[in-house]
N, C-alpha and C positions, 0 to 999 in steps of 0.2 A: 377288753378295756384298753382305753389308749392313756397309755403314757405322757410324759410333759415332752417325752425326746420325738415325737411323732408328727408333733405340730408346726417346725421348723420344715421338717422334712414334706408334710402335707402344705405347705404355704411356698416352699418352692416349685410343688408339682403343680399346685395352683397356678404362678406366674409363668413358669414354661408352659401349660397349655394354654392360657391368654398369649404368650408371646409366637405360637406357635400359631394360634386362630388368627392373629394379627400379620403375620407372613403370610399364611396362604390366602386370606385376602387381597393383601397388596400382592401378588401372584397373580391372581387370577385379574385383579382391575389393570396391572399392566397390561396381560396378555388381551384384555378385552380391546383398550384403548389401542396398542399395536395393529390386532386385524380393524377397529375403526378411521385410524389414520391413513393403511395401506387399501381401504374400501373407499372412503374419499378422495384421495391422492387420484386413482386408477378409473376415477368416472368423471375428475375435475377434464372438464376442454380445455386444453392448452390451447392461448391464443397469440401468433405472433405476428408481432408489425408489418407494417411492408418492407419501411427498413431496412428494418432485421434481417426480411428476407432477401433483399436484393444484396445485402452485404456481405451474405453465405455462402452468394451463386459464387460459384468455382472463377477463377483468373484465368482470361483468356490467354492461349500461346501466342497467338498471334502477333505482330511488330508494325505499330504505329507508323508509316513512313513519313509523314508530317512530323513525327519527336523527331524521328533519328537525320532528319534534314534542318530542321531547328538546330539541334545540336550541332553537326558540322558547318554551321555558319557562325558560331561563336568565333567571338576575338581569342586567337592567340597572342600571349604575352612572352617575351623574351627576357630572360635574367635580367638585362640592364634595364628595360622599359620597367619592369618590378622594381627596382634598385630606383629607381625613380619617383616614385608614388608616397607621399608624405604619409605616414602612421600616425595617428594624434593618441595622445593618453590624456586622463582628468585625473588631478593630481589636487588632492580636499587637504588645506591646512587646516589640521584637529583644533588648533586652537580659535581661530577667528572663523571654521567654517566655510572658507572663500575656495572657489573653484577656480584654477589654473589650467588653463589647455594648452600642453605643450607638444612638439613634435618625438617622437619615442630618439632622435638622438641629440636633444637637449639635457642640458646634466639637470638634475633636481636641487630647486633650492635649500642653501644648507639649514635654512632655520626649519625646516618640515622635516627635515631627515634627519636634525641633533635629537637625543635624546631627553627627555624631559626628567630634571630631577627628582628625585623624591625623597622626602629627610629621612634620616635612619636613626633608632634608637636606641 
């Protein structure tokens, strides 16, 4: 005869092997899906551009002598000839928006560069 204390105990054993049925299913449907993923993958044609392919080919050793004679005909500049050459900046006043193009050793006007109040409380 069974007991009232048996029925706890028989309703556990119950739910651990439905929980157990439910594991080795999910088990088995992973390991199913794995070998059908790595069966597909392995018979898919990889197919690649020309692109692609001519972007992979290896970089020739070899030396241009057209660059490196282009090159040796650039202008050289000397300190003072640089020292000479205007540098422009744009200089935005935040408040009206307006654009200022000055040369980098003009001084900045002081209304752009005060600080703007702000009341405190």
């Amino acid at each position: 005869m069974r007991s009232d204390n048996d029925k706890p105990t028989l309703k556990k054993l119950r739910v651990s092997r439905y929980m157990l049925m439910v594991m080795a299913l999910l088990l088995v449907s992973v390991i199913v899906w794995t070998f059908a993923m790595i069966a597909t993958s392995a018979n898919a044609d990889s197919f690649v551009s020309a692109d692609l392919e001519t972007l992979a080919r290896p970089l020739s050793p070899s030396i241009d002598i057209n660059t490196v004679t282009s090159l040796q005909e650039k202008l050289f500049f000397s300190t003072s000839e640089l020292s000479s050459f205007a540098i422009y900046r744009v200089i935005i006043n935040e408040t009206t928006g307006q654009e200022v193009i000055t040369t980098l050793g003009e001084p900045t006007s002081s209304s752009s560069a005060s600080p703007t109040p702000s009341p405190t409380f």
